[in-house]
C-alpha positions as CSV (number, residue, x, y, z in Angstrom):
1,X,0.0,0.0,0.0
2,X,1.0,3.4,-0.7
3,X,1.5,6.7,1.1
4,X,-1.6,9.0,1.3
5,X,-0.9,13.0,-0.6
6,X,2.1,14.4,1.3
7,X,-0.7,17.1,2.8
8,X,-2.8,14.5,4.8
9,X,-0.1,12.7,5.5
10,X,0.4,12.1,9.5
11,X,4.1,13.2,10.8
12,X,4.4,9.7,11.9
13,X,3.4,8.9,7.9
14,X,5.8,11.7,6.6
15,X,9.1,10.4,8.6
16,X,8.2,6.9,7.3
17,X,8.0,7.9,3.7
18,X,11.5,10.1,4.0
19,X,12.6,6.9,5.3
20,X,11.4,5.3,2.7
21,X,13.2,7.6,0.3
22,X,16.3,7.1,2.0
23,X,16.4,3.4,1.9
24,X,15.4,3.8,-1.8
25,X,18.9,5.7,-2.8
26,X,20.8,3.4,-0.3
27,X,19.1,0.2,-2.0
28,X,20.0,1.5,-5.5
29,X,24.3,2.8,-4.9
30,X,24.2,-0.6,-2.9
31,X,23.1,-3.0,-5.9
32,X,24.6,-1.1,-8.4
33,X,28.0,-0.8,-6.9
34,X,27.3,-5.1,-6.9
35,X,28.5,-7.0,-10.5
36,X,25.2,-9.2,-11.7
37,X,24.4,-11.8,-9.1
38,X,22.0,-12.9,-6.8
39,X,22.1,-10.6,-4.0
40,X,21.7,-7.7,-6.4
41,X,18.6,-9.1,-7.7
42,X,17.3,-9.7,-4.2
43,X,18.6,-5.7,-3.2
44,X,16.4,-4.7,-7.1
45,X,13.4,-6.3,-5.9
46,X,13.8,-5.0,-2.6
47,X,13.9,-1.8,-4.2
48,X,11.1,-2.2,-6.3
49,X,9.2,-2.9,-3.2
50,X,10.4,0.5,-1.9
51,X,8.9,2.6,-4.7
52,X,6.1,0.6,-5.0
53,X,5.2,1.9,-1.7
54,X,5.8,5.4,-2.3
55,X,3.6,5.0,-5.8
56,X,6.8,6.9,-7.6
57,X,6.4,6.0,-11.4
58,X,9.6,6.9,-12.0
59,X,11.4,4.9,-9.5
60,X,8.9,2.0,-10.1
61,X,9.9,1.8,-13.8
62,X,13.4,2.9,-12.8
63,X,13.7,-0.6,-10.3
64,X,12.0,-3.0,-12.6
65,X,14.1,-2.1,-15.7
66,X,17.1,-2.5,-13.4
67,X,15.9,-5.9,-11.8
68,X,15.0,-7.1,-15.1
69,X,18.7,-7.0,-16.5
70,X,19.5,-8.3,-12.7
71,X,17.5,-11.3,-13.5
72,X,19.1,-12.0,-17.5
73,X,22.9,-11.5,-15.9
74,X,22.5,-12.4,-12.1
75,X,20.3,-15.0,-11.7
76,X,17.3,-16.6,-13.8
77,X,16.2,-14.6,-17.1
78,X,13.2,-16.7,-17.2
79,X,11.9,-14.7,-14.0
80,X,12.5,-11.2,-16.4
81,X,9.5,-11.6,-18.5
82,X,6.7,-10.5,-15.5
83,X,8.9,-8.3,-14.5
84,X,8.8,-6.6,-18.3
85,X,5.2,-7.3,-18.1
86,X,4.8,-5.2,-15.1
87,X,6.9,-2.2,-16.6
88,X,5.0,-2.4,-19.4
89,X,2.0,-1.9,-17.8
90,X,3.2,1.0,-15.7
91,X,5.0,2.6,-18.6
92,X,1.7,2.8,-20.2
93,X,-0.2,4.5,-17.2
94,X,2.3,6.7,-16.9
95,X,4.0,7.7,-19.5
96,X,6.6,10.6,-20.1
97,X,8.1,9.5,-16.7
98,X,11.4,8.7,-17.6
99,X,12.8,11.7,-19.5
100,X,14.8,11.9,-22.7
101,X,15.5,8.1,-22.1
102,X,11.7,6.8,-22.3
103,X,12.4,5.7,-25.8
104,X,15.3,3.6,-25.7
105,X,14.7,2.1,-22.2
106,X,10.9,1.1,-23.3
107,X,12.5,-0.3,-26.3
108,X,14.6,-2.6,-24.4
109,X,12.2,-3.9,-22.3
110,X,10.3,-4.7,-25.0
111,X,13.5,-6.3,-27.1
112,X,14.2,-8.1,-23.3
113,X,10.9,-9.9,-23.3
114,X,10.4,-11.0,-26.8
115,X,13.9,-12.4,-27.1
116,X,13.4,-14.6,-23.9
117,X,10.0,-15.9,-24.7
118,X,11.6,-17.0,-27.5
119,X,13.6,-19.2,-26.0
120,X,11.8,-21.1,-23.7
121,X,9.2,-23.7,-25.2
122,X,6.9,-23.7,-22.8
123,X,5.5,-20.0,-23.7
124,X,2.9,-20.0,-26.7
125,X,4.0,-18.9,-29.9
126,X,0.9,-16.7,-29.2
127,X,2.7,-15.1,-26.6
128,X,5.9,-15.0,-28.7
129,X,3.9,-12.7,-31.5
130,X,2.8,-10.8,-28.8
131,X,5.5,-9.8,-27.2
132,X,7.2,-9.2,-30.7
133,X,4.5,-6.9,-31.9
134,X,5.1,-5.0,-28.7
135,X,8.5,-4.8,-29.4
136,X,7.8,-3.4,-33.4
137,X,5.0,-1.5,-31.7
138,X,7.2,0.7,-29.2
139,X,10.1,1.0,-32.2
140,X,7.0,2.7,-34.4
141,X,6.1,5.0,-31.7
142,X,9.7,6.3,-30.8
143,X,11.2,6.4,-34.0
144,X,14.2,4.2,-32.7
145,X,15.5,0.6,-33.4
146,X,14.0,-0.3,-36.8
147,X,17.1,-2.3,-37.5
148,X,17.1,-3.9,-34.0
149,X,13.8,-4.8,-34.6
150,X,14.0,-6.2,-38.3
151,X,17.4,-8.2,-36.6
152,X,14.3,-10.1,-33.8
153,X,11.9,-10.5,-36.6
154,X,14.4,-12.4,-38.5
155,X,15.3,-14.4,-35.8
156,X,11.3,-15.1,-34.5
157,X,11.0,-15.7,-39.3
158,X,14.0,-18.4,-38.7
159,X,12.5,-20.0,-35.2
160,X,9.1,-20.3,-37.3
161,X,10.8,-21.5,-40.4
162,X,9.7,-18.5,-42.4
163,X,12.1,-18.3,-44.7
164,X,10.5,-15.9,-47.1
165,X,10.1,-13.6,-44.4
166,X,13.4,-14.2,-42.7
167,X,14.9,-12.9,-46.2
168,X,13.2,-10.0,-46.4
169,X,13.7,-8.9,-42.4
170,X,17.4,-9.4,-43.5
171,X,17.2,-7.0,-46.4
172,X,15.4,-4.5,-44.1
173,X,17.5,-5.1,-41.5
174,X,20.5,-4.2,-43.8
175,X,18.5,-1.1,-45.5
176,X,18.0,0.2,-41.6
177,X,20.4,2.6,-40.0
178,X,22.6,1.7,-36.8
179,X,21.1,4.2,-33.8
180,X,21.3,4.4,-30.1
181,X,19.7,0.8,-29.1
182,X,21.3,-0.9,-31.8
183,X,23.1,-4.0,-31.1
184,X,26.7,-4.0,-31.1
185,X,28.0,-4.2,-34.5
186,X,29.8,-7.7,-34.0
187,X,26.3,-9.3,-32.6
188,X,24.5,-7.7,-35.8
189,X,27.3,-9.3,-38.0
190,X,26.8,-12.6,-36.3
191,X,23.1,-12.3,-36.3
192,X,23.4,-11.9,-40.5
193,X,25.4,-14.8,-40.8
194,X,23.1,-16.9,-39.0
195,X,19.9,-15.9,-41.6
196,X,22.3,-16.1,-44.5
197,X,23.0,-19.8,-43.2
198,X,19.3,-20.6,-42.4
199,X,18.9,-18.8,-46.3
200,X,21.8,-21.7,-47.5
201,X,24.1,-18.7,-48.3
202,X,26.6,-20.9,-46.3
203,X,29.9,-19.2,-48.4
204,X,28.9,-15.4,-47.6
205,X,28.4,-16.4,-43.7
206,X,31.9,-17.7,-44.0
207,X,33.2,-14.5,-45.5
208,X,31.8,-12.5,-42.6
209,X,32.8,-14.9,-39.6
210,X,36.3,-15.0,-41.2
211,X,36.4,-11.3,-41.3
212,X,35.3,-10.6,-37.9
213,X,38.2,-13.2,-37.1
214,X,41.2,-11.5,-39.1
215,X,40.0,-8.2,-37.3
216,X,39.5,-9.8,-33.9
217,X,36.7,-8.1,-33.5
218,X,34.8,-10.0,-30.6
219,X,31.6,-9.5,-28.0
220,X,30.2,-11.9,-25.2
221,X,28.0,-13.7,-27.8
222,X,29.8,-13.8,-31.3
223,X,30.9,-15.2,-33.3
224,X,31.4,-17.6,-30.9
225,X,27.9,-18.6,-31.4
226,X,28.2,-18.5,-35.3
227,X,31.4,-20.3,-35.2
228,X,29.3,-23.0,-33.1
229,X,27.0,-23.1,-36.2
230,X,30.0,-23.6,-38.9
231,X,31.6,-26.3,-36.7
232,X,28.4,-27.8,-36.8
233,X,27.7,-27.7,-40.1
234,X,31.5,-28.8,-40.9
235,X,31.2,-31.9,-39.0
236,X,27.9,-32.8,-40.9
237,X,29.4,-32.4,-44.2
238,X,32.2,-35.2,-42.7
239,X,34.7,-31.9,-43.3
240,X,37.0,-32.1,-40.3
241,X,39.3,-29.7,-41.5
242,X,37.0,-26.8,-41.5
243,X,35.4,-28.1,-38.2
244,X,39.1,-28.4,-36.4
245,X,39.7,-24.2,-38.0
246,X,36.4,-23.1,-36.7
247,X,36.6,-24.8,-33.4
248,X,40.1,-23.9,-32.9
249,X,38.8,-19.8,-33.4
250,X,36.0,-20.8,-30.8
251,X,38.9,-21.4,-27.8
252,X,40.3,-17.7,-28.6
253,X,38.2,-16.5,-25.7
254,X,38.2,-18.8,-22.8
255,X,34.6,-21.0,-21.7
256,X,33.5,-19.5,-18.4
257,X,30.1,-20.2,-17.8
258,X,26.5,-21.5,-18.9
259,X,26.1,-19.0,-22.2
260,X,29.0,-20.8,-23.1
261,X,27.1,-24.4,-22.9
262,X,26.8,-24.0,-27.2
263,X,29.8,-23.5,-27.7
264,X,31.0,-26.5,-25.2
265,X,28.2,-29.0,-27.1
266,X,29.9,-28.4,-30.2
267,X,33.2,-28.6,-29.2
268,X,32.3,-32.0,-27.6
269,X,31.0,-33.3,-30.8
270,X,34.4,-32.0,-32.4
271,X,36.9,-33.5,-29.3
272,X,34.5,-36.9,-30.2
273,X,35.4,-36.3,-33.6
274,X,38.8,-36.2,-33.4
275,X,39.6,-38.8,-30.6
276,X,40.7,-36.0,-28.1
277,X,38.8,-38.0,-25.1
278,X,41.5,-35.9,-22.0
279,X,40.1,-32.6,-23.5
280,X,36.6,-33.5,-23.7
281,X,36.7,-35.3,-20.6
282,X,37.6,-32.0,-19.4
283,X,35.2,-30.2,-20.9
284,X,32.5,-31.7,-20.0
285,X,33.3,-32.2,-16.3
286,X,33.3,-28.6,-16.5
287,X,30.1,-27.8,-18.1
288,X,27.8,-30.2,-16.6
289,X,27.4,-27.7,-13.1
290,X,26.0,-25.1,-15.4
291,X,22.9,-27.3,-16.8
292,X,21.5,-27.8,-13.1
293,X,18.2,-25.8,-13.3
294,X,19.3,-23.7,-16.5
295,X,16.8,-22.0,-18.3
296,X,18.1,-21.5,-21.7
297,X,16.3,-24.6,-23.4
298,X,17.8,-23.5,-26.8
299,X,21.6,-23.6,-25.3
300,X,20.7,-27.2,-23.6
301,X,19.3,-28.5,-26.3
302,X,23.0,-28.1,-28.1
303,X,25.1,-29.2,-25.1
304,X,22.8,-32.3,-24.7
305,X,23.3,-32.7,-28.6
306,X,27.0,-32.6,-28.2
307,X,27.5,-34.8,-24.6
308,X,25.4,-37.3,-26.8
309,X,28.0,-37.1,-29.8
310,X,30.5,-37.5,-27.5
311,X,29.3,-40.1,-25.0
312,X,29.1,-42.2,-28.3
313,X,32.4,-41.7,-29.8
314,X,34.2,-42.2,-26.6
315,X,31.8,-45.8,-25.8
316,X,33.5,-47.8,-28.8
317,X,36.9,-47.6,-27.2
318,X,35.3,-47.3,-23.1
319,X,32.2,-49.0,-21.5
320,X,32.2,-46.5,-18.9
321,X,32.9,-43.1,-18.2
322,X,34.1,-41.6,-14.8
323,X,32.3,-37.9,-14.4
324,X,30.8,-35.5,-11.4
325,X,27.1,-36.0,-10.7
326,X,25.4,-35.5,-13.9
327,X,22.3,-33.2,-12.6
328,X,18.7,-35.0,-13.5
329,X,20.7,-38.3,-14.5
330,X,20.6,-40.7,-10.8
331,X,22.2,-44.3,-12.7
332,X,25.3,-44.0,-11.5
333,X,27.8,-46.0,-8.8
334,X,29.5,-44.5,-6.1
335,X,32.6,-44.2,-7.9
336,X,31.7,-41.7,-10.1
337,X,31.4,-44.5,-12.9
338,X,28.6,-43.8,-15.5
339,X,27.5,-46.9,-18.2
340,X,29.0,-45.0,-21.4
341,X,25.8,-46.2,-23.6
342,X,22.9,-45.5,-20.9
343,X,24.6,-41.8,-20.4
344,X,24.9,-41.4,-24.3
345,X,20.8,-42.1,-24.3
346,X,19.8,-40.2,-21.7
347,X,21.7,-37.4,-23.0
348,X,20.5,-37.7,-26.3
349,X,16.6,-38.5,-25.2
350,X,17.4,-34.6,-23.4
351,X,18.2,-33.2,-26.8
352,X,15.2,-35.0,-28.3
353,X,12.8,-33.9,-25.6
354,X,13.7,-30.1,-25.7
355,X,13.5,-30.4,-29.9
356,X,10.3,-31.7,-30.1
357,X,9.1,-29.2,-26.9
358,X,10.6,-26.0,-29.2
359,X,8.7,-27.7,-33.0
360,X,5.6,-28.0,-31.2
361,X,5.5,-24.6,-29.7
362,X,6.8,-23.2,-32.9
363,X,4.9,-25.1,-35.7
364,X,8.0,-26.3,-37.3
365,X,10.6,-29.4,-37.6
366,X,13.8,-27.0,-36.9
367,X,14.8,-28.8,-34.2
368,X,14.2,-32.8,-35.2
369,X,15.9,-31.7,-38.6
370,X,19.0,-30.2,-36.2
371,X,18.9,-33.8,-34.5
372,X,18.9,-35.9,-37.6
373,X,21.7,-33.6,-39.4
374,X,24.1,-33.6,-36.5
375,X,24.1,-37.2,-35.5
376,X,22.6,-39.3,-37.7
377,X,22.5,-38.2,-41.4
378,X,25.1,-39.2,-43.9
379,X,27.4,-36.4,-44.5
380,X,26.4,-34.0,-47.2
381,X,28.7,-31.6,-48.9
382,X,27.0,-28.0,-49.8
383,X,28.7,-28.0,-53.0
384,X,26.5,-31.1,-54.1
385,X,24.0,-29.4,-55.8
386,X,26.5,-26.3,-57.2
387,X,29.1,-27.9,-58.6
388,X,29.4,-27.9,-62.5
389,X,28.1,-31.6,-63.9
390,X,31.6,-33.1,-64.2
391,X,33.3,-32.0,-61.1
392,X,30.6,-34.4,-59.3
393,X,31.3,-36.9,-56.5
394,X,30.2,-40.9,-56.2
395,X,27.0,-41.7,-55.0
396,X,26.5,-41.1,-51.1
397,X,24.1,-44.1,-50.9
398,X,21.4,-41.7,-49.9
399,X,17.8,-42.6,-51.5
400,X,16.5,-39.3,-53.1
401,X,12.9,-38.7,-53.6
402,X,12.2,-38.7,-57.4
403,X,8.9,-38.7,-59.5
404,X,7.6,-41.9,-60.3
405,X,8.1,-43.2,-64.2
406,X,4.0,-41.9,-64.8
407,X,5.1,-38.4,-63.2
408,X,8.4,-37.9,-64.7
409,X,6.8,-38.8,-68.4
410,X,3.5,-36.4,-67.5
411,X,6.4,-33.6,-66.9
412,X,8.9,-34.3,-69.6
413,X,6.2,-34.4,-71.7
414,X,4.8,-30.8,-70.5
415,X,8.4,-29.3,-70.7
416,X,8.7,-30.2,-74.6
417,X,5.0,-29.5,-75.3
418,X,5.5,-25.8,-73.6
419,X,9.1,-25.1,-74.0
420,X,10.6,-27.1,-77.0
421,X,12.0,-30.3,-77.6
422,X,15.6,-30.7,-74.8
423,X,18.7,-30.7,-76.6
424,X,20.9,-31.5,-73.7
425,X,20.2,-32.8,-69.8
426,X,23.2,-31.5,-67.5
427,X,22.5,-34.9,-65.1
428,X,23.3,-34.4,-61.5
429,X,25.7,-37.2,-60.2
430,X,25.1,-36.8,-56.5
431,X,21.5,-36.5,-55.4
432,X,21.4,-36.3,-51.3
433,X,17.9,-35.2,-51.0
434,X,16.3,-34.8,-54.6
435,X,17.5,-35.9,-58.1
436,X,17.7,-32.5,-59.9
437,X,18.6,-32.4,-63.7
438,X,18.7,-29.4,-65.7
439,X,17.1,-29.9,-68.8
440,X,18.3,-27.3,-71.8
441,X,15.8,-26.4,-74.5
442,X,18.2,-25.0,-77.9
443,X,17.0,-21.5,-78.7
444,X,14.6,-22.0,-82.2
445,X,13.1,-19.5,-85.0
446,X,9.6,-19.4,-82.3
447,X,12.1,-18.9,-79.6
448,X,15.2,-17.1,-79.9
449,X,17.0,-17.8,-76.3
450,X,17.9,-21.1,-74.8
451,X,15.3,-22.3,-71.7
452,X,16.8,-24.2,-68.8
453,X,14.4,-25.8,-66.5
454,X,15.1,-28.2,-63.1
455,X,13.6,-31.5,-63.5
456,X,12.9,-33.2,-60.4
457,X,12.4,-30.3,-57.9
458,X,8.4,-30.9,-58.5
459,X,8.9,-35.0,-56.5
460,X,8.9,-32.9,-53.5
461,X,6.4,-30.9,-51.8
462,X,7.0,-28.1,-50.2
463,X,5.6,-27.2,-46.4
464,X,3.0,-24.7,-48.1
465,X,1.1,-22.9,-45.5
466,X,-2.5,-24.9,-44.6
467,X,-4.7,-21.8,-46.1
468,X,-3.3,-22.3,-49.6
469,X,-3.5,-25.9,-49.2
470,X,-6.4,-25.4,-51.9
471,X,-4.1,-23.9,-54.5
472,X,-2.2,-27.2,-55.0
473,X,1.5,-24.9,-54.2
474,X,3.4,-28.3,-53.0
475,X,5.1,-29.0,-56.4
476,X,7.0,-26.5,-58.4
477,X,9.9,-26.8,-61.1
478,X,11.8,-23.5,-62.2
479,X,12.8,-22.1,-65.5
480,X,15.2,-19.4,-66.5
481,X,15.7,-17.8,-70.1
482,X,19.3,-17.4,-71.6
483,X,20.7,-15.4,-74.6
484,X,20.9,-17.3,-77.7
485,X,24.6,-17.0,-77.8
486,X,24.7,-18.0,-73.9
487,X,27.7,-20.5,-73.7
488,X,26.7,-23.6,-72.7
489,X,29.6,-26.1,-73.4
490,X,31.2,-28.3,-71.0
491,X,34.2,-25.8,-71.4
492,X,32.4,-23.0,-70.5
493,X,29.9,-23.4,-67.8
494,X,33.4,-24.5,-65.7
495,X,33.5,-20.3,-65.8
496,X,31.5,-18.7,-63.2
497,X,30.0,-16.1,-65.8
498,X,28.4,-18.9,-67.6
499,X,28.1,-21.3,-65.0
500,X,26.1,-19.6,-62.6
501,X,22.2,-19.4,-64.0
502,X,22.6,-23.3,-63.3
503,X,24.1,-22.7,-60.0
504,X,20.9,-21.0,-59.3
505,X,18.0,-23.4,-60.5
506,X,20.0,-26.1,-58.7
507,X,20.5,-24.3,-55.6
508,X,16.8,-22.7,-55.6
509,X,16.0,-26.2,-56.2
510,X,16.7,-27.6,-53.0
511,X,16.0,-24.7,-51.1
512,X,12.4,-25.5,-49.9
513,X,14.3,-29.1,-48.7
514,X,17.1,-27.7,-47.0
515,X,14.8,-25.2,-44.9
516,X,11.5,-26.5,-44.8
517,X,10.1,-23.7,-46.8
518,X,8.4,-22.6,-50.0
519,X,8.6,-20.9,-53.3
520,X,6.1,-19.5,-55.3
521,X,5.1,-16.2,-57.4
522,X,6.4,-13.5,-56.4
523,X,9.1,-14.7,-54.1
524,X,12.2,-12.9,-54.2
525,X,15.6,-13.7,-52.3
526,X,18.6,-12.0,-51.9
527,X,22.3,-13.5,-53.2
528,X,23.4,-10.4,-51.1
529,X,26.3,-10.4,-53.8
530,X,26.3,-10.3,-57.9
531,X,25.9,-13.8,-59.4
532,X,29.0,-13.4,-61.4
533,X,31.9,-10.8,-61.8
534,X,29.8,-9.5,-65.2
535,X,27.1,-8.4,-63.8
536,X,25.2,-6.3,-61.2
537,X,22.0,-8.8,-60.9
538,X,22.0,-10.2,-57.1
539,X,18.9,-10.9,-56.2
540,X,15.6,-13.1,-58.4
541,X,11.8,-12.9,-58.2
542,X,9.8,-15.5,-59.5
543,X,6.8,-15.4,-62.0
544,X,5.0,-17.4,-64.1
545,X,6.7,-19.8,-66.3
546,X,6.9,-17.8,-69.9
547,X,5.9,-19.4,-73.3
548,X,4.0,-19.1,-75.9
549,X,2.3,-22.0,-75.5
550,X,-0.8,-21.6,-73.3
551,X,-1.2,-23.8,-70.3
552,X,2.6,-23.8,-69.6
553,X,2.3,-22.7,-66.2
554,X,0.7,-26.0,-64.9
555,X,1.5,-29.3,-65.5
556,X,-1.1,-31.9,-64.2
557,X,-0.1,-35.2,-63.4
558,X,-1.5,-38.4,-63.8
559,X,-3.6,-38.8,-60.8
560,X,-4.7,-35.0,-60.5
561,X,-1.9,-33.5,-58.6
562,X,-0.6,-30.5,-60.4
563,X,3.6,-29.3,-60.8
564,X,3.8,-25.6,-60.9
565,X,6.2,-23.9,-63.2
566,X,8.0,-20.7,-62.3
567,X,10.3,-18.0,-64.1
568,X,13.3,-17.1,-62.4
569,X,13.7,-13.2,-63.3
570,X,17.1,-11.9,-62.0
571,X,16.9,-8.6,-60.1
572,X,19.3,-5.5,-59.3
573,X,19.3,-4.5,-55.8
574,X,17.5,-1.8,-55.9
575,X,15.0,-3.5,-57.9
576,X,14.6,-5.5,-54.6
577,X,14.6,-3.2,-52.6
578,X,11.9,-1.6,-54.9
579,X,9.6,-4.7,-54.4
580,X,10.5,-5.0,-50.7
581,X,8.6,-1.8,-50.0
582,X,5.8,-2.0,-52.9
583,X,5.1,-5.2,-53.6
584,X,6.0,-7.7,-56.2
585,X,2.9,-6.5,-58.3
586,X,4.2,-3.0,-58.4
587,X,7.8,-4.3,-59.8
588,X,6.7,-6.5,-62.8
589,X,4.6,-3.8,-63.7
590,X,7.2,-1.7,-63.5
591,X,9.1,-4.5,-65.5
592,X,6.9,-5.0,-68.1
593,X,8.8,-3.9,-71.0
594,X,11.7,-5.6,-69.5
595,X,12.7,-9.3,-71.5
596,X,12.1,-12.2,-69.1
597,X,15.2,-13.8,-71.3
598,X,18.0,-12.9,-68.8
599,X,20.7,-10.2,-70.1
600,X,23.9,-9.5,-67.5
601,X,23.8,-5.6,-68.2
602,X,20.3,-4.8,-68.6
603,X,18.8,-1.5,-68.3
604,X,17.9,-1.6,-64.8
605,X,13.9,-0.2,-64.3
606,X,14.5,1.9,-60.9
């Protein structure tokens, strides 16, 4: 209960509320003369309680945005989000308390609470849009953090499997100016190679982590965090050389504590790996403290991911291991001796737990598709599906999903009724997921340009959203048009400048696969470089598939199903930029006198 007005106020009443005061500025030099732990969150909340009697505003919004960062740094960030909730409310009942700084403390409250909802399963992803739209909500009303917010959406796009919309946050993102609650500058670059490696841009996230590396420019969170990710992916892709560079960068600043519990799951899977069972050992003695009633889920789920990986590697050489009490696991005899194979299941039925607790909540596979990759697909090389025909690899064994012989002759069949008879199939030799030719219709007197088209793309469907479901979306194969005088030889295509249309289809191909996502008109993405070095085009939207013939945009199968065919039209950035911010209607209209057949120096519409 509060203090009645200062002029009815009792003298008893008016010495306790100065005392009250008092205490208030003792309370607050104490905790913040304290580094984050948890006696200063008990001396915020103490304060809180303080100004909550005196019915202060200020000091109430003042002590909860201080015990809020109390609770992320000293104690349990799961106990920050009512305590955001709570500012919130008061910020809105009395707003203009806090000065010139309303903006950009509101705004991080709000940033606070949607990043760790986000993180725990167990809050709906109700809850999670919510506390986003908040978030987007105060950055609209202040003016500030655009390009902090567009960095969150990306992330929230990514959780959801949203790639479309995780390409264009990054774009946005990109187009936003830094300001005064922007993240640090080595977070945002970390943060943009995470979307370009959810996007499969795997080579430009490479370029940036290696940059930030050669400049030894570091924070608390990266890249440590995206050198976790390219260990990850290296040791996937059976490519330990990469793996053993990446992990080595990850050791440039020393593990101290539980944010660290990514980095020390990976680096278990790499010590595994390698053999290296003192150092791992080592490791994981010392991490296994920290997961003792830790609230990160996301960060568990990878250190239960990599204890697993290691547990295994370590059990075909040892049938037991000898390791401090493993919290939440009781199997264990009183010398410290664990069964190598029971621990290596219980840590991995932790990693599978968590997963399937985060693609419930979040409506997607992320995290069973995390699992699968990291311990028990083959290894798959990125390069597969980019590499010109003849520089392929042997078979991986893998059973790729293909059209049946009725389907494939339905769609060959539409390709050289709509597009022209194929003079040439560039056959894929390695086929991990799909089998993906590129078929090559010759350019004719009808059609002067040479047509490539995927052929295979269509024997998956894509996770199409449940509201088009009536649109028949699931199946798609792409087209692109190419100069007549396009060099098509196997001599040629081993050049980038040539080579690189095909690179596209085949990469565009696999894309819905790779992320769990979906293409489909007016989809646009973002190479965030130029395909080649002869020309500015960087970025593609897709339309319909362009013939003469009518009825090429659809090819209907056998039993009903329909295969949707789609243009790939190269774009400039600004072009992107352009449909970003209008719409993909407003480009092609703007595009309309523009040749769908693809020229590396055309005039460029914006």
């Amino acid at each position: 209960m509060g203090y009645q007005d200062e002029d009815e106020l009792s003298e008893e009443g008016f010495l306790e509320m100065m005392a009250d005061y008092e205490k208030l500025e003792k309370l607050q030099e104490q905790y913040r003369e304290l580094p984050h732990s948890p006696q200063r969150v008990e001396l915020c909340r103490e304060a809180v309680a303080v100004a909550d009697r005196l019915e202060e505003p200020s000091e109430q919004l003042a002590g909860r945005f201080d015990l809020a960062y109390a609770c992320i740094f000293g104690d349990d960030p799961a106990k920050a989000l009512p305590v955001c909730a709570e500012f919130m409310r008061l910020h809105q009942e009395n707003p203009g308390e806090l000065g010139e700084a309303e903006g950009d403390v509101v705004i991080s409250v709000a940033m606070l609470a949607s990043s760790i909802a986000r993180r725990l399963p167990q809050i709906p992803l109700e809850q999670c849009k919510s506390l986003l739209t908040e978030f987007r909500d105060q950055v609209r009303t202040y003016g500030l953090g655009e390009r902090l917010w567009q960095c969150h959406a990306g992330e929230f796009a990514m959780m959801t499997g949203d790639l479309i919309a995780l390409e264009e946050h990054l774009d946005r993102f990109r187009a936003a100016e830094r300001d005064d609650v922007s993240d640090c500058a080595v977070c945002e670059t970390g943060a943009m190679a995470e979307y370009l490696m959810a996007l499969g841009r795997r080579t430009e996230a490479v370029t940036l982590v290696e940059d930030l590396l050669q400049k030894q420019e570091f924070c608390e969170e990266q890249p440590w965090k995206l050198l976790s990710i390219l260990t990850d992916d290296a040791l996937a892709r059976n490519d330990l050389q990469e793996a053993e560079h990446f992990s080595a960068a990850m050791l440039i600043q020393s593990i101290k504590n539980p944010s660290d519990l990514r980095r020390v799951g990976t680096l278990l899977r790499m010590k595994g790996a390698s053999g290296d069972w003192k150092d791992g050992l080592k490791l994981l003695k010392k991490a296994l403290p920290w997961t003792n009633n830790f609230w990160d889920q996301d960060l568990l789920f990878y250190f239960y991911l990599g204890a697993a990986s290691f547990c295994q590697a370590y059990s075909a050489e040892h049938t037991e291991i000898k390791l401090p009490p493993v919290p939440g696991f009781t199997d264990c005899s009183e010398n410290g001796l664990y069964d190598c194979a029971a621990l290596t299941q219980w840590f991995w039925s932790r990693a599978e737990e968590i997963g399937a607790r985060f693609d419930r909540r979040n409506g997607c596979p992320n995290y069973r598709e995390r699992l699968k990759r990291l311990l028990n697909d083959p290894p798959r090389n990125e390069e597969t599906s980019m590499v010109a025909p003849e520089q392929g690899q042997q078979e991986s064994g893998c059973q790729p999903e293909v059209y049946t012989d009725e389907e494939w002759e339905a769609v060959e069949e539409h390709i050289e009724k709509c597009f022209g008879p194929v003079e040439t199939v560039l056959h894929e030799l390695v086929s991990p997921d799909i089998h993906v030719d590129i078929y090559v219709v010759a350019p004719s007197e009808e059609r002067n340009y040479y047509t490539l088209l995927t052929m295979g793309m269509g024997a998956h469907r894509m996770n199409v959203p449940k509201e088009l479901a009536e649109y028949k979306l699931e199946r798609a194969e792409l087209a692109i048009a190419l100069p007549a005088d396009w060099k098509l030889n196997q001599e040629s295509i081993q050049e980038e400048r040539w080579y690189w249309p095909i690179r596209l289809l085949k990469a565009l191909a696999r894309l819905p696969i790779v992320n769990d996502t979906w293409l489909a008109w007016g989809h646009t993405m973002d190479n965030t470089k130029p395909f080649a070095e002869n020309t500015e085009l960087c970025a593609f939207i897709l339309t319909g598939a362009q013939s003469p013939v009518e009825g090429c945009q659809v090819c209907t199968l056998p039993d009903g199903d329909e295969v949707n065919f789609y243009q790939v039209l190269p774009l400039y950035r600004n072009e992107l930029e352009y449909k970003l911010q209008h719409g993909a209607d407003v480009l092609l209209d703007r595009m309309a006198d523009i040749s769908f057949v693809v020229r590396t120096d055309r005039r460029n519409i914006i």
